[in-house]
C-alpha positions in Angstrom: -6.5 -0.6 -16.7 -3.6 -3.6 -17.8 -1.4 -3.9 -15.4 2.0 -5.8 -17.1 5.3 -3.7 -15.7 5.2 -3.0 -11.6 7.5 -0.4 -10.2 8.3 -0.6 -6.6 9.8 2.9 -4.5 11.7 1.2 -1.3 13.9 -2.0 -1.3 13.4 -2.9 2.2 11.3 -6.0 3.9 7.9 -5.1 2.4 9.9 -4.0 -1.1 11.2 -7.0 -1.7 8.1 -9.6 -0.7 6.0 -7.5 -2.7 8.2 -7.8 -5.3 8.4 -11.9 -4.9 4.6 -11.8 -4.6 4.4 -9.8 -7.6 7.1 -12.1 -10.1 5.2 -15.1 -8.9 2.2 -13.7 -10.2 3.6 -13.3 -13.8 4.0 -9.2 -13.6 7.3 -7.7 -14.3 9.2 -6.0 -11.6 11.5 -2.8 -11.4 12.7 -1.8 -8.1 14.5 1.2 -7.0 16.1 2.1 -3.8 16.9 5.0 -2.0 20.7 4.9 -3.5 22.0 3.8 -6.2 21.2 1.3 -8.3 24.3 -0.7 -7.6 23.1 -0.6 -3.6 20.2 -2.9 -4.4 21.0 -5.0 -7.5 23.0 -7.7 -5.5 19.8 -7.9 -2.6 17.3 -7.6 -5.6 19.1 -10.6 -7.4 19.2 -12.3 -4.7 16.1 -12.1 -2.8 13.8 -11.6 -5.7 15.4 -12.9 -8.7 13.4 -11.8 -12.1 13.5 -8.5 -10.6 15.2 -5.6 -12.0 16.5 -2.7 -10.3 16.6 0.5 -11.8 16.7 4.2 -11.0 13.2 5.7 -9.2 12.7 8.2 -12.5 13.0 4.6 -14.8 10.7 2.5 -12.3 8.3 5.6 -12.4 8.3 6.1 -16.4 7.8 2.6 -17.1 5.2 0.7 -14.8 1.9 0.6 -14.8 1.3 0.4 -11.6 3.6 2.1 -8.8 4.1 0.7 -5.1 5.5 3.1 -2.3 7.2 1.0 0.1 9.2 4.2 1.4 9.5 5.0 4.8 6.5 7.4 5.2 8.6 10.3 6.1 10.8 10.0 2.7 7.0 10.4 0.6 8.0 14.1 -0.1 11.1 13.0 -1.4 9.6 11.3 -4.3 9.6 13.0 -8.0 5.9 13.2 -8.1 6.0 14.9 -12.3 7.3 11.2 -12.5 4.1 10.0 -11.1 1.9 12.4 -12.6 -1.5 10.3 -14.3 -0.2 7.1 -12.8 -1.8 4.1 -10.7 0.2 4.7 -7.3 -0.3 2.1 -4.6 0.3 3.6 -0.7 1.7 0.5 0.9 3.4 3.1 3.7 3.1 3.4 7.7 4.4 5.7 9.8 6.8 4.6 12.5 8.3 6.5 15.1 11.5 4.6 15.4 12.2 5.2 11.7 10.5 8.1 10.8 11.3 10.1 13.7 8.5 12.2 16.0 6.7 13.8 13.2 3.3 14.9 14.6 2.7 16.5 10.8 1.8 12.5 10.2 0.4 11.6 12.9 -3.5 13.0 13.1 -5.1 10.9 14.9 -8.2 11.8 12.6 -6.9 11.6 8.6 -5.2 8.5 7.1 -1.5 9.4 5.9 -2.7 8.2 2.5 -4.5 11.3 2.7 -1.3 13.5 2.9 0.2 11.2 -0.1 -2.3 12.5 -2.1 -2.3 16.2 -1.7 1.4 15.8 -2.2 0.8 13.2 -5.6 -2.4 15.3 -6.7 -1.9 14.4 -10.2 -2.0 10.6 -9.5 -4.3 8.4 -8.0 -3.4 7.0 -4.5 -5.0 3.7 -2.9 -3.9 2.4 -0.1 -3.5 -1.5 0.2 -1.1 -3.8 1.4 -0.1 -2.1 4.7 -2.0 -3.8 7.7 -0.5 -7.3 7.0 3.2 -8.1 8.6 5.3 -8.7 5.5 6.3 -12.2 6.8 2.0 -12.9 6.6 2.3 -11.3 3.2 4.7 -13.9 2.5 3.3 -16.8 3.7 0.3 -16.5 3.5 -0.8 -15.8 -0.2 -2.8 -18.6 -2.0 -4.8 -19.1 -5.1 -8.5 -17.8 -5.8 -11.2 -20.2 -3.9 -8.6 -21.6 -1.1 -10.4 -22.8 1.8 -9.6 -19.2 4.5 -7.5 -17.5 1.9 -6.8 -14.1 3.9 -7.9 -10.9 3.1 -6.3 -7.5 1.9 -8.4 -4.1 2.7 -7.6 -1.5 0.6 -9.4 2.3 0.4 -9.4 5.0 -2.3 -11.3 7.6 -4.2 -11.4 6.2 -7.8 -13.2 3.3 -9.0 -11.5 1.9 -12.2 -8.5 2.0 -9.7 -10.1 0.2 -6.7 -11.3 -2.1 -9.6 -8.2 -2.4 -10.9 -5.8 -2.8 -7.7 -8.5 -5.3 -6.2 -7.3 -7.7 -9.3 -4.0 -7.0 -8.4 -4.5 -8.3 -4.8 -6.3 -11.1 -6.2 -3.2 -12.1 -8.8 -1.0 -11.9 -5.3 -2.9 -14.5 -3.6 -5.2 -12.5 -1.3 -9.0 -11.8 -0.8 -10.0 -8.1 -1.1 -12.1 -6.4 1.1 -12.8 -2.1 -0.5 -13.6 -0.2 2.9 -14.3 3.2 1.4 -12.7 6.0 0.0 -9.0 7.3 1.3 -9.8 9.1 4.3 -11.2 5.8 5.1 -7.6 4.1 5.2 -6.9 5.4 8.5 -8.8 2.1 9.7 -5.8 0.3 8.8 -2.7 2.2 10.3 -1.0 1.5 13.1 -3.0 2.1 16.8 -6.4 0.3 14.9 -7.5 -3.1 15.4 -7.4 -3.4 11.5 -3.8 -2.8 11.9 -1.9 -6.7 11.8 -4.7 -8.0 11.1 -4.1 -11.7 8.9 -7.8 -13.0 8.9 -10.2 -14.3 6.4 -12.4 -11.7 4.1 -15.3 -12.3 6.5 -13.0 -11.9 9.8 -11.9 -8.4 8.2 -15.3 -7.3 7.6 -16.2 -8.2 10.9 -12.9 -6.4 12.3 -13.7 -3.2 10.2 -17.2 -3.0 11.2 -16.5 -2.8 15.2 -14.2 -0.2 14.2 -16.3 1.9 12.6 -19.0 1.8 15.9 -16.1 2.1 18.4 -15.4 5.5 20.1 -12.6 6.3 18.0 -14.7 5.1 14.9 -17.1 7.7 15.9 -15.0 10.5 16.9 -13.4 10.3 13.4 -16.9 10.2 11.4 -17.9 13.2 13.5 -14.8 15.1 12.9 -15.2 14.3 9.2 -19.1 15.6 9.3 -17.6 18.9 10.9 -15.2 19.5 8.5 -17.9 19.6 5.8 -20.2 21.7 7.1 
């Protein structure tokens, strides 16, 4: 899958550098907010200039490739016939102080990229970008073969769009490390050690390996064998 036109759901901190990451790479950019257009076209010009912003239904219709950088508890909020056959990148955490006490996202045992995709079942979800600090996203991306370029994890069900999204994190100036399919992703969410993590592709494997034989690791792959008995 080409990937030329990238549409990004959420104007805020990580919006915007993925957005700057994604210019500097050569891709063009839509962004929409949660208002109007008007809201974000002054930050947009600003803070990302190349950038467009547009309407969610026009950032939807024409990309390729669609980023959710939503708050996690606006994801049922989104038009999802907009996103229906599309490339749909989860980039989303849950956080209490902005999302509220929602214990409907908060299983301690199934990734919320996992509830993105029930609710976007004609799409296909992978989750990437979310365990690196947007500054570190910032800072930190450099070309293919740097000496300790860091690494990006990323987990989803589909392989032409694993394939497909790990070139994308490559064009952004990161290392990709694929950790498994969706349910998978929940090694990378807030409370893991994964979770901040801004380390080299070997330091990641490393990092997602002791998760997987810690006790929470385990409790989750039992949980998982359970449910498909």
């Amino acid at each position: 899958m080409a990937i030329k036109t990238v549409g990004i759901l959420g104007a805020g901190k990580v919006g915007i550098v993925l957005a700057q990451l994604a210019l500097k790479a050569g891709y063009e950019v839509l962004i929409a907010g949660s208002g109007s257009v008007e809201k974000i076209a002054l930050t947009v010009e600003v803070l990302a200039p190349g950038a467009k912003a547009v309407t969610a239904a026009e950032a939807e219709a024409k990309a390729d490739l669609v980023i959710l950088a939503l708050p996690l508890s606006k994801y049922e909020t989104i038009d999802r016939s907009g996103l229906d056959g599309k490339l749909v990148l989860d980039a989303m955490n849950y956080w209490w102080e902005v999302d509220g006490i929602r214990t409907d996202l908060t299983n301690p045992l199934q990734s919320s990229s996992e509830l993105v995709q029930r609710f976007l079942s004609n799409s296909q979800v992978i989750k990437a970008f979310n365990h690196m600090g947007y500054h570190d996203l910032f800072d930190e991306s450099a070309p293919a073969g740097t000496p300790k370029r860091k690494a990006l994890a990323l987990a989803g069900d589909d392989d032409a769009a694993i394939a497909t999204v790990r070139g994308f994190i490559n064009d952004l100036g990161f290392d990709s490390l694929y950790v498994g399919p969706l349910a998978n992703g929940i090694m990378l969410e807030p409370g893991s050690e994964v979770f901040g993590a801004n380390v080299t592709l070997p330091e990641l494997q490393d990092m997602i390996d002791r998760f997987a034989q810690s006790p929470r690791g385990q409790e989750i792959k039992s949980a998982r064998e359970n449910a498909a008995l």
